[in-house]
C-alpha positions in Angstrom: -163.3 82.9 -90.3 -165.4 82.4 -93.1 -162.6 83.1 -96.1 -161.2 79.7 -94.3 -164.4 77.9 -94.5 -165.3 78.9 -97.5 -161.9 78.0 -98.8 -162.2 74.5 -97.3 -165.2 74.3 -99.1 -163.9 75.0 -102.3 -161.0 72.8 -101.8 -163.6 70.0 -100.6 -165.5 70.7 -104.1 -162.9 70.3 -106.1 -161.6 67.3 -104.8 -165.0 65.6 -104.4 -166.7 67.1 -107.9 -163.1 66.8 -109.6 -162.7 62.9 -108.9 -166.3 62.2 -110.0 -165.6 63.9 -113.3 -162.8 61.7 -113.6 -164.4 58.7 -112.7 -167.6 59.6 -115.2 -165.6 60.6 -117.8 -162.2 58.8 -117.9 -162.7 55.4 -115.9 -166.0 55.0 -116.7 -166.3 55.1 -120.8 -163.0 52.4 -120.3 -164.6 50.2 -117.5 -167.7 49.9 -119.4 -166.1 48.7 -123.1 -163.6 46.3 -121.4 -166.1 45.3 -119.2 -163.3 44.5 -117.0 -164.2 46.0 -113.1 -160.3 46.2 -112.0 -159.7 49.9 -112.7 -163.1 50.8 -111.6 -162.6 48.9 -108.2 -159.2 50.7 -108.1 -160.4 54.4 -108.9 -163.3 53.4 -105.6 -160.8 52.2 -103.6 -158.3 55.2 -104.1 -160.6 57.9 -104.1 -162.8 56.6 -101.2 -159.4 57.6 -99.2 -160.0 61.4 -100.0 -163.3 61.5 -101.5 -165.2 60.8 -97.9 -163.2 63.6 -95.9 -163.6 65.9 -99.0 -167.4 65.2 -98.4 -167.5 65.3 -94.9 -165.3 68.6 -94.6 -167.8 70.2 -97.6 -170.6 68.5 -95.3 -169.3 70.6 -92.2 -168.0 73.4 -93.4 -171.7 74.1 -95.9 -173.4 73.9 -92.7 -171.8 76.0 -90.9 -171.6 78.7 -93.2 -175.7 78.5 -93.9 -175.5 78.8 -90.0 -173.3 82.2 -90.3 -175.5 83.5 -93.2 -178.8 82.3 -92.1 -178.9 81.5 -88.1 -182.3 80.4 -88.0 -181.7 77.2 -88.9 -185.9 77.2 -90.2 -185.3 79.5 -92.0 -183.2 77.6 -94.4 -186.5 75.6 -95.2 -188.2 78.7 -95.8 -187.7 79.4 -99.6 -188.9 82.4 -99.2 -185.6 84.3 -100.1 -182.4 83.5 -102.4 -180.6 82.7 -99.6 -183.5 80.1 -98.4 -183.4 78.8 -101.4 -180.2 78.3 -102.5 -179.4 76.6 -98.9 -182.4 74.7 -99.0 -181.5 73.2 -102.4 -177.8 72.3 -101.4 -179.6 70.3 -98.9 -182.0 68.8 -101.3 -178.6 68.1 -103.5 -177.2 66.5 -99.9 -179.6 64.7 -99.8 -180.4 62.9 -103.0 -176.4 62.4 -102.8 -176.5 60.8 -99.5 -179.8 58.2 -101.2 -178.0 57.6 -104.4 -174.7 56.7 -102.6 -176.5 54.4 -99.7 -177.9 52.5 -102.9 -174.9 51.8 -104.4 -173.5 51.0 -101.5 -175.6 48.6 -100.0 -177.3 47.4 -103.3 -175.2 47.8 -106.2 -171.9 47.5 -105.1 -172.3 44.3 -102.9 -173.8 42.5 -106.0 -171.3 44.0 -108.7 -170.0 42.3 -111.4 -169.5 42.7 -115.3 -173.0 41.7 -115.9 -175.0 44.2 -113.6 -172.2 46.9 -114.3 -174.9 49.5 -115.9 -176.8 49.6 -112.8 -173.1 51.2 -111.0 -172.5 53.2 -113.9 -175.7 55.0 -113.8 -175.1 55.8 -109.5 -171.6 57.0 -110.9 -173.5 59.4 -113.5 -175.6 60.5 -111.5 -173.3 61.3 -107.8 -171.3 63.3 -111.2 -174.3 64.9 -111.8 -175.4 65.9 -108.3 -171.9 67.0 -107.4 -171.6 69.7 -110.5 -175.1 70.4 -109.6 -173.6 71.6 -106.1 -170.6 73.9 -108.0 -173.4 75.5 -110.1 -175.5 76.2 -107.0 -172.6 77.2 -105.2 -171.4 80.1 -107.3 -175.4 81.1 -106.9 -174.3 82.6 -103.5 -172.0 84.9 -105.0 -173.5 85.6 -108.0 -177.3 85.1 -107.6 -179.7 84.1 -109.6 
């Protein structure tokens, strides 16, 4: 059971992580010469169709595997071991995600246009940033520290 969660996972990762990259790196650098919103408004609106169920299934199946490797759910909070440690900073990374996404979403993104586009592009960088964060910390489980 936990090759499929696991797997999930990974798929969730790469979808989530994967369209941020693209959105950082492609959209992004476009949006903000042409200062034009369309394409970036378009990417959201796309993504936002896979992106959320990519992050909720990452979202379920992350805890539940912490909950197969580490039961005591405490214990996650422990970092007193690199398992502790390594869960308790995915959900550090969960949650900084989760703050930086309510912002944009109830502060950015209701006042967003060409003029304040800066302010979104910095929540973009920085989702990109948490999210590869997550792949790196990730591959910690198999391969330590």
């Amino acid at each position: 059971m936990f090759n499929y969660l696991l797997i999930l996972h990974l798929l969730g990762a790469a979808i989530w992580t994967g369209g941020h990259l693209i959105l950082a790196l492609v959209i992004l650098p476009k949006v903000l010469s042409s200062r034009n919103l369309d394409a970036l408004l378009q990417f959201e609106q796309q993504f936002e169709k896979i992106g959320m169920p990519a992050l909720a299934i990452q979202i379920i199946t992350g805890l539940w595997m912490a909950h197969n490797i580490l039961p005591n759910v405490s214990a996650w909070f422990a970092f007193d071991n690199d398992i502790s440690i390594l869960i308790g900073i995915k959900l550090i990374l969960l949650l900084m995600t989760a703050a930086v996404a309510m912002h944009a979403r109830f502060w950015v993104i209701p006042r967003l246009s060409a003029d304040n586009l800066n302010g979104f592009a910095v929540n973009i960088v920085l989702v990109t940033l948490l999210s590869v964060t997550f792949v790196v910390v990730g591959t910690l489980f198999r391969t330590g520290f």
